[in-house]
TIRO-2110 file (N, C-alpha, C; in Angstrom, 1 decimal):
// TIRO-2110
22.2, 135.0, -1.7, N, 1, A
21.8, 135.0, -0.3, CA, 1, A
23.1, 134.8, 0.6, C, 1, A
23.1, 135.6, 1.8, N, 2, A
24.4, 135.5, 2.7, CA, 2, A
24.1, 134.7, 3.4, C, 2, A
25.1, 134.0, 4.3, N, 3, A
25.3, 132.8, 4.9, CA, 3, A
25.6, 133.4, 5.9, C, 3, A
25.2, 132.7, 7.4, N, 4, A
24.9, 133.3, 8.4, CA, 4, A
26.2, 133.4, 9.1, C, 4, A
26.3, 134.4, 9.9, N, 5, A
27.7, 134.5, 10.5, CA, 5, A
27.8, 133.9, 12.2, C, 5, A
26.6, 133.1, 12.1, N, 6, A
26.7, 132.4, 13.7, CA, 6, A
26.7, 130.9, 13.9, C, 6, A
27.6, 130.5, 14.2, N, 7, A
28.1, 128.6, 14.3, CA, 7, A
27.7, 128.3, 15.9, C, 7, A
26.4, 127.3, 15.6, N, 8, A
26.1, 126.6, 16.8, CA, 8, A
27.1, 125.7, 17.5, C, 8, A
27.8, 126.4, 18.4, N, 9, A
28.7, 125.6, 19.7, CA, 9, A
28.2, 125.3, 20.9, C, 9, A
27.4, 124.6, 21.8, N, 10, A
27.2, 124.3, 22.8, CA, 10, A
27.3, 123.5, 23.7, C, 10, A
28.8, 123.8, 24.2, N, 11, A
29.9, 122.7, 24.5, CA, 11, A
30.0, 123.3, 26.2, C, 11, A
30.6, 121.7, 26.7, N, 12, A
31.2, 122.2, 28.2, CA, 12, A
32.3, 122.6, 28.3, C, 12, A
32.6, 123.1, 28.6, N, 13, A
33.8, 124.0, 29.4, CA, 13, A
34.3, 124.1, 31.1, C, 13, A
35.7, 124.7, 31.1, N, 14, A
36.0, 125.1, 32.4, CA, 14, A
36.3, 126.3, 32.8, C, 14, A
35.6, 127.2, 33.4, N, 15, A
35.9, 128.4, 33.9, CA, 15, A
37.4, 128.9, 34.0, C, 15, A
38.3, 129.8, 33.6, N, 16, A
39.4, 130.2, 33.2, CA, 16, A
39.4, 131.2, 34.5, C, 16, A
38.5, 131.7, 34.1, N, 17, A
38.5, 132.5, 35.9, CA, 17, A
38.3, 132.2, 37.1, C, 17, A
36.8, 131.4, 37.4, N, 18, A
36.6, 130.9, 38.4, CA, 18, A
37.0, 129.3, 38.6, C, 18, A
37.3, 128.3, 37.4, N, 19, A
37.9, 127.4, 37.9, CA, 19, A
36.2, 126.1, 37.5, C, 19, A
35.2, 126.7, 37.9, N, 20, A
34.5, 126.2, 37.9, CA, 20, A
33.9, 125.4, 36.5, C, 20, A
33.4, 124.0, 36.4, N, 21, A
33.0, 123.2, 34.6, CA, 21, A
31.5, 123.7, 34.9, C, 21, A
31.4, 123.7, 33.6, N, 22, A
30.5, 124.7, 33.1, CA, 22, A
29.7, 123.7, 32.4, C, 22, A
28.4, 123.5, 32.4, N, 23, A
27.7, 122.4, 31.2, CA, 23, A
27.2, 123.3, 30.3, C, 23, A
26.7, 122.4, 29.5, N, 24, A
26.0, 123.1, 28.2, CA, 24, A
24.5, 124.0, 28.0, C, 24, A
24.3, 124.7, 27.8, N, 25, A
23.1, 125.8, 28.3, CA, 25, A
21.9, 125.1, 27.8, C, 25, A
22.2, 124.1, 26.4, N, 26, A
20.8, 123.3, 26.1, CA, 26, A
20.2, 123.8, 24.7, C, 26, A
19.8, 125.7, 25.1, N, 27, A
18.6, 126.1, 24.0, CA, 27, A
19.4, 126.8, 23.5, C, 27, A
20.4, 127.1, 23.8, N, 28, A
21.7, 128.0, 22.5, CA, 28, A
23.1, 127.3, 23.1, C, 28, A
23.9, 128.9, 22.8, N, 29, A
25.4, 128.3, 22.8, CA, 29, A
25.6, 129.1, 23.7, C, 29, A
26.3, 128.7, 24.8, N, 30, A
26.8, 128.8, 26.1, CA, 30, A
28.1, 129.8, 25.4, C, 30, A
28.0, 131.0, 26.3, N, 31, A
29.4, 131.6, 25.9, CA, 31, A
30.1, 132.6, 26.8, C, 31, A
29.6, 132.2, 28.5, N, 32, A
30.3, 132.6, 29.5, CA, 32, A
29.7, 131.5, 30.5, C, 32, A
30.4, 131.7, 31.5, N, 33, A
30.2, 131.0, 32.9, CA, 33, A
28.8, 131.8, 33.6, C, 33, A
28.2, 131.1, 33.8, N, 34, A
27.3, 131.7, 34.8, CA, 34, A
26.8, 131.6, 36.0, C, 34, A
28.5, 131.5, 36.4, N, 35, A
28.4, 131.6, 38.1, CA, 35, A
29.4, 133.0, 38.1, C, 35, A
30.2, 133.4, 37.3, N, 36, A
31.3, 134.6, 37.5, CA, 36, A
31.1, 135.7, 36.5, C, 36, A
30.4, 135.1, 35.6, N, 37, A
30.0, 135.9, 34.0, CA, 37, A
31.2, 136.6, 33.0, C, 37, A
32.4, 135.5, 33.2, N, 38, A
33.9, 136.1, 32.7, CA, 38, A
33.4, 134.9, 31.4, C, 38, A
33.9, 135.0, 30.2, N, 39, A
34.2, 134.6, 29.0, CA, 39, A
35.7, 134.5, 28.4, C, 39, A
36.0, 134.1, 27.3, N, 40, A
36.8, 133.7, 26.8, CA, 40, A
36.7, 134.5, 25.4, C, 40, A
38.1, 134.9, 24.5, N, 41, A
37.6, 135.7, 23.8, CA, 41, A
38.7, 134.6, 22.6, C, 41, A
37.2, 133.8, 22.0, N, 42, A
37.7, 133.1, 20.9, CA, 42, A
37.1, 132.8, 19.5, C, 42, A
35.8, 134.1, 19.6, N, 43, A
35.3, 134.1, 18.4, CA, 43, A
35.5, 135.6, 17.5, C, 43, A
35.3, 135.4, 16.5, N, 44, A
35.3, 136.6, 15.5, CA, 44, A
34.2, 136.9, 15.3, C, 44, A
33.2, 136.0, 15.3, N, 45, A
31.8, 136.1, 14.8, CA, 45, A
31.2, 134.8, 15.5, C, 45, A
30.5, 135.0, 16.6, N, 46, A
29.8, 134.0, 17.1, CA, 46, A
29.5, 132.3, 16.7, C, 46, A
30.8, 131.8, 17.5, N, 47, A
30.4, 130.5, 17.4, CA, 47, A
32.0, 130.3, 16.1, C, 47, A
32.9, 130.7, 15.3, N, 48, A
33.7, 130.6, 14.5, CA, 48, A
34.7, 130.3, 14.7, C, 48, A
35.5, 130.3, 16.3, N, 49, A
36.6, 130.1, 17.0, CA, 49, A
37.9, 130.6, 16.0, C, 49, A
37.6, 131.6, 15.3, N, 50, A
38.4, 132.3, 14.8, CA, 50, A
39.4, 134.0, 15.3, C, 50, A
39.1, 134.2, 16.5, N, 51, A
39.9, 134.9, 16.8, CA, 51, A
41.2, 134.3, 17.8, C, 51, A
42.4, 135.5, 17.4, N, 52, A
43.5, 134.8, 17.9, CA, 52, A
44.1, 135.3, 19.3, C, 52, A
43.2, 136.0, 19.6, N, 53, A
43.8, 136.9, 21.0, CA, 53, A
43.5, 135.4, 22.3, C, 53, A
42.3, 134.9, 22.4, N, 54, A
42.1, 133.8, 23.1, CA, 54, A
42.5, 134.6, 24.8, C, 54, A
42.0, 136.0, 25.3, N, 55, A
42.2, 136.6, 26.6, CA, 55, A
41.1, 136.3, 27.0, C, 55, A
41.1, 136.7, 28.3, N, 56, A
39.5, 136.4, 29.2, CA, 56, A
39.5, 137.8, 29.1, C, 56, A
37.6, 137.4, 28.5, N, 57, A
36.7, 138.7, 28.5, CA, 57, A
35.9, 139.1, 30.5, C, 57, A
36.3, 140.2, 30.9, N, 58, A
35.8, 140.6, 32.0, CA, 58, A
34.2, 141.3, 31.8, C, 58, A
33.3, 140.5, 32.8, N, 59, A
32.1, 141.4, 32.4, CA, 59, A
32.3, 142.7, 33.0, C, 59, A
32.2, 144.2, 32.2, N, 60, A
32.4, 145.2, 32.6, CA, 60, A
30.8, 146.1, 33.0, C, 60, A
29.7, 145.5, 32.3, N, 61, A
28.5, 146.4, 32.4, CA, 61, A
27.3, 145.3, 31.9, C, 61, A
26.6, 146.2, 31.8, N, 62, A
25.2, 145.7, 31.9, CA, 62, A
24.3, 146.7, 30.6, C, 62, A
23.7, 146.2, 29.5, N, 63, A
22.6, 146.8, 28.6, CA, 63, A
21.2, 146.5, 28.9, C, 63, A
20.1, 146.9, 29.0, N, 64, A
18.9, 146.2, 28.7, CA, 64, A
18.7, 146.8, 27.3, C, 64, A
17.9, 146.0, 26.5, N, 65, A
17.2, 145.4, 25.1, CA, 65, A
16.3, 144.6, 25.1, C, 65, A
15.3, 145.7, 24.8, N, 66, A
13.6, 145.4, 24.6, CA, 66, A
13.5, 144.0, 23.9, C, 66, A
14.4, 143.4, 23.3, N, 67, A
14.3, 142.1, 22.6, CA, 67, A
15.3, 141.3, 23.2, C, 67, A
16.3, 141.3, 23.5, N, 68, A
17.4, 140.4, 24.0, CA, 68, A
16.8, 140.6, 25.6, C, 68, A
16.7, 141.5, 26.0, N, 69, A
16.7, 141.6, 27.6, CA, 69, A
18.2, 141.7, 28.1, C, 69, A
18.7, 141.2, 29.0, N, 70, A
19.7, 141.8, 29.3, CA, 70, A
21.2, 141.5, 28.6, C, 70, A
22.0, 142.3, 28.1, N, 71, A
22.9, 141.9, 27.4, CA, 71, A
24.0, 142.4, 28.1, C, 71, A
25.2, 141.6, 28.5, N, 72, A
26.2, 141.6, 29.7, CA, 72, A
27.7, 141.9, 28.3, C, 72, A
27.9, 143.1, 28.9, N, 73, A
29.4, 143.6, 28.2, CA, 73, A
30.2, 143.4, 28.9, C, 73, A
31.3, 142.4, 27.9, N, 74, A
33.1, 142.2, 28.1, CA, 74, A
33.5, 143.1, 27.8, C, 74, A
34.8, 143.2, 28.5, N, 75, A
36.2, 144.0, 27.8, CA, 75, A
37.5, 142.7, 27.9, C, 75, A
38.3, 142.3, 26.7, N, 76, A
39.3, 141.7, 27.3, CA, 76, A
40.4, 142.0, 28.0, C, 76, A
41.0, 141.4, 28.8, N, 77, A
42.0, 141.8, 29.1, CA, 77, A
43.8, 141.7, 29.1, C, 77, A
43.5, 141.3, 27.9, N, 78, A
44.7, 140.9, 26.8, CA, 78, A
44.4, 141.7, 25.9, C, 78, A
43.5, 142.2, 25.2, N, 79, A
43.4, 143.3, 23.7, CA, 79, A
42.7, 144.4, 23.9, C, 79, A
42.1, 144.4, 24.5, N, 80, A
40.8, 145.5, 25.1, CA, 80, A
39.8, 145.7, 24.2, C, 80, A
39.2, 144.4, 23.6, N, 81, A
38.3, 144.4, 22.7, CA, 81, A
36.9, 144.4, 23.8, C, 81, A
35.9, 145.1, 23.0, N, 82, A
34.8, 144.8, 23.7, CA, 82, A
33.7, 143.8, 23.1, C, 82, A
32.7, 143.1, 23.8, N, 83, A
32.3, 142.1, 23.1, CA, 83, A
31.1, 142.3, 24.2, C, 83, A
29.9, 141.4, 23.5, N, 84, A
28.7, 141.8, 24.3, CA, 84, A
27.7, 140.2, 23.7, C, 84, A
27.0, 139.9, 24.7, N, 85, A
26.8, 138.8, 24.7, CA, 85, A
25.1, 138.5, 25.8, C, 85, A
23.7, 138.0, 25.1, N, 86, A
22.6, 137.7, 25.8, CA, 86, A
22.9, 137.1, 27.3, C, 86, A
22.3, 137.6, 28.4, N, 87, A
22.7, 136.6, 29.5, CA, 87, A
21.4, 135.0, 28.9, C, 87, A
22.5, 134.3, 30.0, N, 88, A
21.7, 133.4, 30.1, CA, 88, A
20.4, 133.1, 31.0, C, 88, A
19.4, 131.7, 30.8, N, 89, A
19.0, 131.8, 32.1, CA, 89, A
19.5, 131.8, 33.4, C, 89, A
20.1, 130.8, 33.2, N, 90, A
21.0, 130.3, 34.5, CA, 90, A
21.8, 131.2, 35.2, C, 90, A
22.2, 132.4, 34.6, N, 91, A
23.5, 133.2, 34.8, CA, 91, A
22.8, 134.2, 36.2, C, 91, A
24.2, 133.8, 37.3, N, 92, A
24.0, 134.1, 38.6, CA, 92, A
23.0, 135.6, 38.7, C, 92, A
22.5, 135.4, 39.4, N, 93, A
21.2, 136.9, 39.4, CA, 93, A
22.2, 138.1, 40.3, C, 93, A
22.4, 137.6, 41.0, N, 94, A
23.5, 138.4, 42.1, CA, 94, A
24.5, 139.3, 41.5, C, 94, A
25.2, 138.7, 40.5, N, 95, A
26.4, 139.0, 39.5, CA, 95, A
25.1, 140.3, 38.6, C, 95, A
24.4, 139.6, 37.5, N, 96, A
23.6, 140.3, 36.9, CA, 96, A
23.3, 141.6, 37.7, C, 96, A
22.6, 141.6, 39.0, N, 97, A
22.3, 143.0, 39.5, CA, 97, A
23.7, 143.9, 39.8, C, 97, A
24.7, 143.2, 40.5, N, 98, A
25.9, 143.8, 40.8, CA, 98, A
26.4, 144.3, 39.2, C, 98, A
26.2, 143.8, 38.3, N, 99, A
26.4, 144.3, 36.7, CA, 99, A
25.5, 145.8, 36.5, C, 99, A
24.2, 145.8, 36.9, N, 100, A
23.3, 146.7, 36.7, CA, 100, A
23.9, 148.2, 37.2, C, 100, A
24.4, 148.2, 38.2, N, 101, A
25.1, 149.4, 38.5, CA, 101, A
25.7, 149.7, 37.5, C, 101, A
26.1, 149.3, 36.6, N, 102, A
26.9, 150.1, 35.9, CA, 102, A
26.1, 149.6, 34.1, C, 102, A
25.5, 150.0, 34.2, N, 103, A
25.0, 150.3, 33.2, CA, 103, A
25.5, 151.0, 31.6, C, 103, A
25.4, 150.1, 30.7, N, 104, A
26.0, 151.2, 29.6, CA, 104, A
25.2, 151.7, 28.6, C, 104, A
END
């Protein structure tokens, strides 16, 4: 049997972009701000803190998924990795629609 490739982290933080501390989401693992929707790119596999680039992920777009609902795409801006990530509840609605224009 495989062993899951996702490590529950749901820690406070401080916004790298906006500056702003960030509490803990509660019912998962918190893995952007959700007042600016910028991230940090420090996993390899959710939750592992095993990647070494450690750039801030910019939200570039917006997916909808019939099961996740909306899923908000990074690019970094130190590697140009892409990374994609469930919004939260909490995560600013304003940001979220201004994301929707650009849909991928």
């Amino acid at each position: 049997m495989e062993s899951s490739k996702f490590t529950e982290i749901d820690e406070e933080f401080k916004c790298e972009n906006c500056g702003k501390t960030v509490s803990k989401l509660g019912y998962s693992c918190r893995n952007h701000c959700p007042y600016c929707l910028y991230s940090k790119h420090l996993d390899k596999n959710p939750g592992d803190r095993a990647e070494d680039c450690h750039g801030i992920l910019k939200p570039i777009g917006l997916e909808i998924n019939s099961k996740k609902g909306y899923v908000i795409v990074f690019e970094c801006q130190k590697c140009g990795a892409i990374r994609k990530n469930k919004a939260a509840k909490d995560d600013d609605m304003q940001k979220i629609i201004e994301l929707s224009s650009k849909v991928i």
